[in-house]
C-alpha positions in Angstrom: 8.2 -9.4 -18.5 10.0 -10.6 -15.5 12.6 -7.9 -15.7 9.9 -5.3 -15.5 8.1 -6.1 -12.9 11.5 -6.6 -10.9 12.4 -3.2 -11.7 9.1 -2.2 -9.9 9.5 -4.3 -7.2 13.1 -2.9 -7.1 11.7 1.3 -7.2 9.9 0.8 -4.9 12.1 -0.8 -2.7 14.8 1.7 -3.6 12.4 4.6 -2.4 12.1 2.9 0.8 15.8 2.9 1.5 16.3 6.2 0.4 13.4 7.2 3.1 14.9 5.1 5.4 18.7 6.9 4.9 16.9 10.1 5.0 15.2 9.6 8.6 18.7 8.3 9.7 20.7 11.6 8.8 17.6 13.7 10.2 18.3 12.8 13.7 21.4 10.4 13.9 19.2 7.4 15.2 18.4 4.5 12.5 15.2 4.0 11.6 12.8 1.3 13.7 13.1 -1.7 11.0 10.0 -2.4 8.9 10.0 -6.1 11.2 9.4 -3.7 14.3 7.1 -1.1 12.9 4.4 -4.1 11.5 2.5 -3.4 14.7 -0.7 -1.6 13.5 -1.3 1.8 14.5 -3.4 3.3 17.0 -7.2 4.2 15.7 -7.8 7.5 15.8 -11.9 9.3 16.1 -13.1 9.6 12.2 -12.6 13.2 12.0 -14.4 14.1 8.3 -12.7 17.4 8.3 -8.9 16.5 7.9 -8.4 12.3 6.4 -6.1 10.4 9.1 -2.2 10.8 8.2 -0.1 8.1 6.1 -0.7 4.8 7.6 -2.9 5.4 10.4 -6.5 4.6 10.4 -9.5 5.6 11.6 -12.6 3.8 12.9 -15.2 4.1 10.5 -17.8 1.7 12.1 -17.3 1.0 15.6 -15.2 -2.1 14.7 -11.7 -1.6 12.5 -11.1 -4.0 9.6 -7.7 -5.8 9.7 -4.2 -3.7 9.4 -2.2 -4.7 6.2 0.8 -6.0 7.4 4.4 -5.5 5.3 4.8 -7.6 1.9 8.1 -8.9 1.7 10.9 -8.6 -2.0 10.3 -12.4 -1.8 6.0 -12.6 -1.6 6.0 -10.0 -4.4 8.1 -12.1 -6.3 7.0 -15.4 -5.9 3.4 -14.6 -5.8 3.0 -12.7 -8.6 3.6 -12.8 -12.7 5.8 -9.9 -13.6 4.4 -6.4 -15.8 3.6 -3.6 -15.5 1.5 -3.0 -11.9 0.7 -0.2 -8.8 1.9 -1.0 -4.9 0.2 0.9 -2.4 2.7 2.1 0.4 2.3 3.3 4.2 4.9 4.5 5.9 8.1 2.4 3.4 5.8 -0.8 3.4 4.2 -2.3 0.8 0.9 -2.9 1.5 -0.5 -4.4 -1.5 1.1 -5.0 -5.2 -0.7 -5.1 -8.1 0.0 -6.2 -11.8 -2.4 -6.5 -14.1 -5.6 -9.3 -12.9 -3.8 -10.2 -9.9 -2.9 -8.5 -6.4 -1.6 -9.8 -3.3 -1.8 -8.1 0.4 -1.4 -9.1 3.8 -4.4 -8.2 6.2 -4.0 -9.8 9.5 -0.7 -11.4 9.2 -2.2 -13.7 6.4 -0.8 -13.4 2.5 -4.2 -13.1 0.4 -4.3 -12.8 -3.6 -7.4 -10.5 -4.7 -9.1 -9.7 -7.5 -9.4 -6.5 -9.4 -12.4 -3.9 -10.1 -12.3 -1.3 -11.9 -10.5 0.0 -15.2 -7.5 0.4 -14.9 -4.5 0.0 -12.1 -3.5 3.6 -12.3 -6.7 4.7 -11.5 -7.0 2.6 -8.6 -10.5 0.4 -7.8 -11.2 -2.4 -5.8 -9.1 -5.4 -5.0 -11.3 -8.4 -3.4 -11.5 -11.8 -2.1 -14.6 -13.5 -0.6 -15.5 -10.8 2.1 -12.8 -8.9 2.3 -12.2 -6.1 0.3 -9.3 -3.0 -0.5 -10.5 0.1 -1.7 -7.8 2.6 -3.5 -8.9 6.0 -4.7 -6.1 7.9 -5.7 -6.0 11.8 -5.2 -6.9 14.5 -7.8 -3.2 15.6 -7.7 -1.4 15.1 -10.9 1.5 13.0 -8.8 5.0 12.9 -8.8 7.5 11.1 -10.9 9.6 9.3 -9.2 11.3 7.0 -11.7 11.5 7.2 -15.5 8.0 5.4 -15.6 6.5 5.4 -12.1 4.1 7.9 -11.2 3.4 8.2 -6.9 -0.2 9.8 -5.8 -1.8 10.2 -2.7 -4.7 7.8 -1.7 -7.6 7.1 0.7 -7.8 3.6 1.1 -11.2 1.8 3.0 -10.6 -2.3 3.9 -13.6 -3.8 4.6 -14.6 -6.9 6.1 -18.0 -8.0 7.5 -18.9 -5.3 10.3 -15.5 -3.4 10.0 -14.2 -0.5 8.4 -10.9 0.9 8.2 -9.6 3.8 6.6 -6.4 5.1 6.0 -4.2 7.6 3.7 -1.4 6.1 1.9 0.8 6.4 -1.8 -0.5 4.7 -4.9 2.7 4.0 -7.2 2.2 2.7 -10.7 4.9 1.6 -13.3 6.6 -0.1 -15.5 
């Protein structure tokens, strides 16, 4: 069980160094590393025409829920059993990892496990804890392969806490 979920944790690792290598080539600069770029992004005005890009948010409710901040190899490894699971990723981070009854993510610089609802990973849900909440609704795109058992979709995602909203696009990857 443990070698599967490393090989997860180890795709999607690999697909952030490959994007990382790729941005470096593109303009001969190295890319900002993911311990500079935790900062969360600028809110931008709800705009209900066009969803805000990869990893930005917008304001849904005059006050914005806590950013996700980076999971590290070593959280997702120590903090959760090994299987089959989904990570949600915003520009080469991991947001939040899932396998199956567990889930851990980092909203305000704090390491949380949450709970999941819904039916099954791959269809994404509702991964909770107290007041605090992660909302994954993967697109109606058929997704891209992108190892010999991961499949990668779009997703909105809405974190909620009490009195704050935040929304943001990112990539829903699920595996073996």
């Amino acid at each position: 069980m443990r070698i599967i979920f490393a090989a997860l944790a180890a795709t999607a690792l690999t697909a952030c160094s490959v994007e990382q290598a790729s941005d470096e080539g593109s303009n001969g600069n190295a890319a900002t590393p993911a311990s500079e770029a935790s900062a969360p992004a600028p809110s931008a005005p709800v705009n209900s025409q066009q969803p805000p890009a990869a990893g930005k948010s917008a304001d849904a409710s005059g006050g914005e829920a806590a950013a996700l901040g980076a999971l590290s190899r070593a959280d997702i490894e120590s903090e959760l059993e090994s299987g089959a699971g989904c990570s949600l990723r915003a520009d080469r981070d991991e947001l939040l990892v899932a396998v199956q009854g567990d889930a851990i993510a980092r909203p305000a610089n704090k390491l949380i496990h949450l709970a999941f609802k819904g039916n099954e990973l791959y269809e994404g849900g509702t991964f909770s804890r107290e007041d605090f909440s992660i909302e994954v609704r993967p697109l109606e795109s058929h997704g891209t392969k992108t190892g010999d058992e991961e499949m990668t979709r779009d997703a909105a995602v809405t974190i909620r806490e009490p009195g704050k909203v935040r929304e943001m696009q990112a990539r829903w990857s699920c595996g073996a």
